[in-house]
N, C-alpha and C positions, 0 to 999 in steps of 0.2 A: 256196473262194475262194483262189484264189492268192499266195503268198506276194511281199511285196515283198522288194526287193531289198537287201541293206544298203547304208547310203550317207547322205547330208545330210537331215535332213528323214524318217527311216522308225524302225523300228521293228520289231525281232521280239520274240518274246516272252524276257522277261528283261532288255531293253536299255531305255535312255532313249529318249524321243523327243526331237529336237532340232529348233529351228524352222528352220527355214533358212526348121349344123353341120359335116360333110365338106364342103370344099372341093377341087376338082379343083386338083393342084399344078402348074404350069410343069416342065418341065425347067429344072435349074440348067445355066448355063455354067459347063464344066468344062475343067480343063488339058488341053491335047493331052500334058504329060508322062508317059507312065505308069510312070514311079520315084516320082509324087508319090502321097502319101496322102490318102483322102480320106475326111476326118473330117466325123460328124453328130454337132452340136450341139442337145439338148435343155434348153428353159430354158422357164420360167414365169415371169419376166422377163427382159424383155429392151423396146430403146426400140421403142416404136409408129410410129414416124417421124422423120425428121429434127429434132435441136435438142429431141429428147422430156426431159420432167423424171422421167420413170422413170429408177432406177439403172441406169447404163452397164457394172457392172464386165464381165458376162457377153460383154457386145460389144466392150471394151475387149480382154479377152481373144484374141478371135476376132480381131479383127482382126489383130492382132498376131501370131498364128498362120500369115495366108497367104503368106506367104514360104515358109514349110516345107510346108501344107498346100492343100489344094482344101476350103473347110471351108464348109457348110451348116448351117445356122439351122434348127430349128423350135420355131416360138414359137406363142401363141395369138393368136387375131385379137381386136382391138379396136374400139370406132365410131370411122373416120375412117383406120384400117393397112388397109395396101395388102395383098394378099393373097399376092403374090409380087414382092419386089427387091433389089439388089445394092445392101447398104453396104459400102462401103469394101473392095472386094473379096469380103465376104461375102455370099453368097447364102442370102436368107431368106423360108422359107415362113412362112405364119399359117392356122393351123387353124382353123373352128370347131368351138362342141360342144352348141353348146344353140340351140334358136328359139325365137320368134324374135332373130334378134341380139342386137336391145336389151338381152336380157336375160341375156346372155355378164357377168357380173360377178364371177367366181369367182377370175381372175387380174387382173393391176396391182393396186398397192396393197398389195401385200400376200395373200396365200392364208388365212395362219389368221387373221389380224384380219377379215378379208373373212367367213369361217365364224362368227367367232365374233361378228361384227356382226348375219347374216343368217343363219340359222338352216337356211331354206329352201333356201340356199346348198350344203346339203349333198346336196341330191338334185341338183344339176349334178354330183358329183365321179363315179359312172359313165358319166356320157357325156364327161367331160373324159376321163379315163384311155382310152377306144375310141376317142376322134376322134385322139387323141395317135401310139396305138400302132397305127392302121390309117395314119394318114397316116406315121408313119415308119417302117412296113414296106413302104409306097411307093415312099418315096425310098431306102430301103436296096438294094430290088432293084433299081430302075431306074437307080442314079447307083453302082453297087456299091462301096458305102462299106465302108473297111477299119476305123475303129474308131466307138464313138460315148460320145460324151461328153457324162454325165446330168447335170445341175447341179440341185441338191438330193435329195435321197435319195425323199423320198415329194412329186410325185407322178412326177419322171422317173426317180430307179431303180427304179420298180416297174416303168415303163414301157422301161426301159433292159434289163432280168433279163429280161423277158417276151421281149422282142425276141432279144435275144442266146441263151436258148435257142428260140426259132423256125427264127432264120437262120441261128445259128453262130457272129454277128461278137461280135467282146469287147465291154466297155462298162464306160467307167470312170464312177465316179458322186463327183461334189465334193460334200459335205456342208456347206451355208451356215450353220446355226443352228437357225431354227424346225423344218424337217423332223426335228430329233433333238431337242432340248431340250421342244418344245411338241408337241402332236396325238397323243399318250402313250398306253400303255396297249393290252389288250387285242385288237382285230385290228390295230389300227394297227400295235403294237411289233410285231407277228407278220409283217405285210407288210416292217416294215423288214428283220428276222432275212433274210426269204425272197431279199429283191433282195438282202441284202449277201452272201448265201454263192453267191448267184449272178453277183458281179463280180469280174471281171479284179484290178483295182486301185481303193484308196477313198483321196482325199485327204479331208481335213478345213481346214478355216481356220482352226483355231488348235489348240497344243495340249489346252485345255480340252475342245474339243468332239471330239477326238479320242479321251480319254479317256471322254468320255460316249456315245460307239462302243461302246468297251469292258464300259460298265457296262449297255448295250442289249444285247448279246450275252452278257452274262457271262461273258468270258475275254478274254485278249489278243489285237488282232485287226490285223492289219497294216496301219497308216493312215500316209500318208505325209501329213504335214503342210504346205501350202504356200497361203499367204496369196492373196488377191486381190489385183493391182498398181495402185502407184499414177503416173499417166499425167504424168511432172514433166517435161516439155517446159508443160505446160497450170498444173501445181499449184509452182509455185517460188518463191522469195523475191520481194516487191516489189522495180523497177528505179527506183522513183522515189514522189512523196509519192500517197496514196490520194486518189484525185477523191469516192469516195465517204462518205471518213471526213467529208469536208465538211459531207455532208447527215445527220450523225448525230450533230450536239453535238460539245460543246468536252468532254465529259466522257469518262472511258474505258470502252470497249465492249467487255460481252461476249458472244457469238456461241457458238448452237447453232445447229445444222444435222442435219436429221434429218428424218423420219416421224413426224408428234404423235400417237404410239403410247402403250402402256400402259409397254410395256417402254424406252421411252425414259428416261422419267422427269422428262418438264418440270414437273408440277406441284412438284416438290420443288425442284427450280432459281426456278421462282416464288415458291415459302415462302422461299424463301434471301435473295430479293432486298429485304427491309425491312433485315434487317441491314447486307446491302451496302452500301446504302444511308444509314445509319447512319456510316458511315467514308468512301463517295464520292459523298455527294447528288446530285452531277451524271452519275451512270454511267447506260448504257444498254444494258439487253438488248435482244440482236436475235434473233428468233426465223424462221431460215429454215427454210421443209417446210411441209406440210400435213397433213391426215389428222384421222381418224374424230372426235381430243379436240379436233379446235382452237375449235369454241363453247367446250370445258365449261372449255377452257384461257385463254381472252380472258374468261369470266363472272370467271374464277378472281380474274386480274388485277383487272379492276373491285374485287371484294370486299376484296383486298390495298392499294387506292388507289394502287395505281403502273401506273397505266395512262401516263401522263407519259413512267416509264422502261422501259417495253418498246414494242417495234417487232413485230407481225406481218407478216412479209413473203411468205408466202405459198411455193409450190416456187417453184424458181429452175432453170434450166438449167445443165449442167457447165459450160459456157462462163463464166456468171454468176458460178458460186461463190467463184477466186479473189479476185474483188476485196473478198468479206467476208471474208475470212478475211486478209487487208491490210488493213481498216481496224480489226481488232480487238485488242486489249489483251491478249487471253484464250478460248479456246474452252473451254465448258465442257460435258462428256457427262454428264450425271448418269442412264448407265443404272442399270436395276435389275431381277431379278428377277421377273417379269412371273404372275400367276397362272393355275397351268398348265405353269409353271416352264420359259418361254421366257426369254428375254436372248440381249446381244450377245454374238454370236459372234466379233466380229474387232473388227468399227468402224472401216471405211475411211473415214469422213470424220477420224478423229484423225490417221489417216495426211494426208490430205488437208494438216488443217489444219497436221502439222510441216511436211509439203512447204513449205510456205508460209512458214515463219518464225514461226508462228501458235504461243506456249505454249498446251499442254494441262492441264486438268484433268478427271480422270474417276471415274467408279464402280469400283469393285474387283469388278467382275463376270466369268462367261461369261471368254473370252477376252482380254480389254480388256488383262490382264496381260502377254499377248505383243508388246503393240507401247508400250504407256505405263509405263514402269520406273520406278518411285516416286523421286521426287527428280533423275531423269539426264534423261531423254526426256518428264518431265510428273507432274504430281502426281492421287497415289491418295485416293479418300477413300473411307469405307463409304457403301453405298447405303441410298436412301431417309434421311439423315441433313442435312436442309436450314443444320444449325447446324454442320457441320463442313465442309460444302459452302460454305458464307458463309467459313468462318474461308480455306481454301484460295484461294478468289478474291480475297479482300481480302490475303491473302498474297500473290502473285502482281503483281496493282495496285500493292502498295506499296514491290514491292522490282524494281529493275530489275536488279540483278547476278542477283537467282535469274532473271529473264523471259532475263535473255539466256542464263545456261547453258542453258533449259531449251529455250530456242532452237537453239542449236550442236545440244545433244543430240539431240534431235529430228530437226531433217536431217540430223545424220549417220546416224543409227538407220533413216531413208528411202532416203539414197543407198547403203546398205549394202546393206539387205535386202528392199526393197519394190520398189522399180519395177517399171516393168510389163514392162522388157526382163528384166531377171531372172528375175520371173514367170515369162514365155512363155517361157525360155529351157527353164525346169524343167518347165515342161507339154507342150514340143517332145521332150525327151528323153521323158516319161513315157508320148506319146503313141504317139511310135515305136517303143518299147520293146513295147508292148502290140499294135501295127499288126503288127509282126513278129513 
């Protein structure tokens, strides 16, 4: 693997790191410039359609890229995704890998909760990994694409390594989280070993997981570190009073936003909340996302008798999400170390929610410590700990000189080092670098 460069955000060894089924494809419309580069984008999320409540960051990226680039999409096909169209400049295929269709449920949602839900799930992942890397050695020859960029490490830098030794072209691969922290072990670790000494350049999203790079390969491995951006034309301070704090009680609101995953950590945010409770009878959890726990998460409630003070609201759209994070008091992440020894890698909704003006508090996990600075940018607490998780919220609620530092702190921690121009700016340099 090729060494990075020194600079913002890298890492050699000795130094800190510092954060700074087949479908037949369409031909993409491409630039008549031929100075531009043109970059294949591999993800396992990515939105399914217009206004999708799938995670945007992947597209968020991309999009933001074709200024500099010609940049194509291959994502997996879903019921109801078009099988080839142009967002926002970007051109995107969707593969299938299994029939019939219907039964495509390996990608959204999530990859390892998806597995580790459905068992059988597992005998899709060799026709996922063929229908991926025949269809992007498709678009590679026929659109002759100068770099490509694998987003997660297993199942597209397998598919990124594979490629790249076939055709020649480099292939940078971003490492989100579960790909390294969860799906562990034995061929698995062996696959990762094999893609990472087979890529150009490895960022990471945060230095934690950048670190657990290292402790996968066992030695120091050149990972440039550089976050997912956050989109603050869309995520910025309220300009006026919330329409929807209206419909949510006169009492103060706190707001998670997420995947009702394991590794999330909501049921400990719902043990938290009698206490809460206890100090602000009239507060409201509101619980935005979906996913695998949210019966065993709403039975939970029932049993706790505060079904009164939480809100299921179900996924929400990008579009959506500012205005809960305006009408709230408090966002609270209580990730956790997930069994299997998954957690959050970054936690772009915390970003999200300083964008916003929105105090944070969070789990001392994974990543989380690169963007939530204990006391300046948002308050830390240990995971899985519902009584010091209560003690932190009720702190917060009750003191508004700390909600407004930790306000200030916050967007400026965002307009410093997060947005998504920043971002792309770093991704534009990395990509070029590696094109040439």
């Amino acid at each position: 693997m090729e060494a990075t460069t020194k600079g913002q955000g890298s890492r050699v060894k000795g130094q800190e790191r510092r954060e700074t089924g087949l479908t037949p494809l369409a031909p993409s419309p491409l630039s008549l410039d031929p100075s531009r580069k043109r970059v294949l984008v591999l993800a396992s999320t990515f939105p399914r359609w217009a206004n999708d409540t799938e995670p945007p960051f992947v597209y968020n990226l991309c999009r933001s890229l074709v200024d500099d680039f010609d940049v194509t999409v291959l994502a997996p096909q879903a019921p109801g995704s078009k099988p080839v169209e142009t967002m926002d400049g970007v051109t995107v295929h969707r593969f299938g890998y299994f029939w019939p269709a219907g039964l495509q449920k390996l990608a959204y949602g999530g990859m390892l909760p998806n597995l580790k839900r459905n068992r059988w799930l597992w005998a899709q992942v060799p026709f996922f990994l063929l229908a991926e890397f025949l269809a992007a050695r498709s678009i590679v020859g026929r659109e002759d694409i100068d770099v490509i960029h694998a987003h997660w490490l297993v199942p597209q830098g397998v598919v990124g390594a594979l490629l790249s030794k076939v055709t020649g072209k480099p292939v940078v691969v971003t490492a989100h989280g579960a790909d390294v922290y969860g799906a562990s072990g034995g061929i698995k670790d062996r696959l990762k070993r094999w893609a990472l000494r087979r890529t150009a350049r490895v960022t990471a999203v945060s230095q934690d997981l950048a670190s657990a790079i290292d402790r996968l390969m066992g030695e120091d491995t050149p990972v440039e570190v550089i976050s997912m951006g956050v989109d603050t034309e869309r995520f910025r301070p309220a300009t006026g009073p919330s329409e929807l704090r209206r419909n949510l009680g006169d009492g103060p609101v706190i707001l998670f936003v997420g995947r009702l995953a394991e590794k999330k950590g909501v049921r400990y945010l719902l043990e938290a909340m009698p206490a809460v409770l206890t100090e602000a009878p009239d507060a409201m959890l509101v619980i935005v996302g979906d996913g695998p726990l949210r019966a065993e998460l709403e039975a939970q409630a029932r049993a706790l008798s505060i079904t009164h003070n939480v809100r299921f609201e179900g996924a929400k759209r990008p579009d959506e999400l500012p205005a809960y994070y305006h009408a709230a008091d408090v966002f609270a992440g209580p990730s956790i170390v997930a069994e299997g020894g998954d957690t959050e890698s970054f936690g772009l909704v915390f970003a999200e929610a300083m964008a916003c003006g929105c105090p944070v508090i969070a789990s001392n996990v994974g990543g989380v410590g690169d963007i939530v600075k204990d006391g300046e940018t948002g308050l830390l607490v240990a995971q899985k700990d519902p009584e010091a998780l209560a003690v932190g919220i009720c702190r917060v609620l009750a003191d508004e000189t700390l909600r407004a530092r930790l306000r200030r702190g916050g967007l400026a921690h965002i307009q410093t080092s997060y947005t998504q121009t920043a971002i792309a700016a770093r991704y534009t340099q990395l990509l070029e670098g590696v094109a040439a």
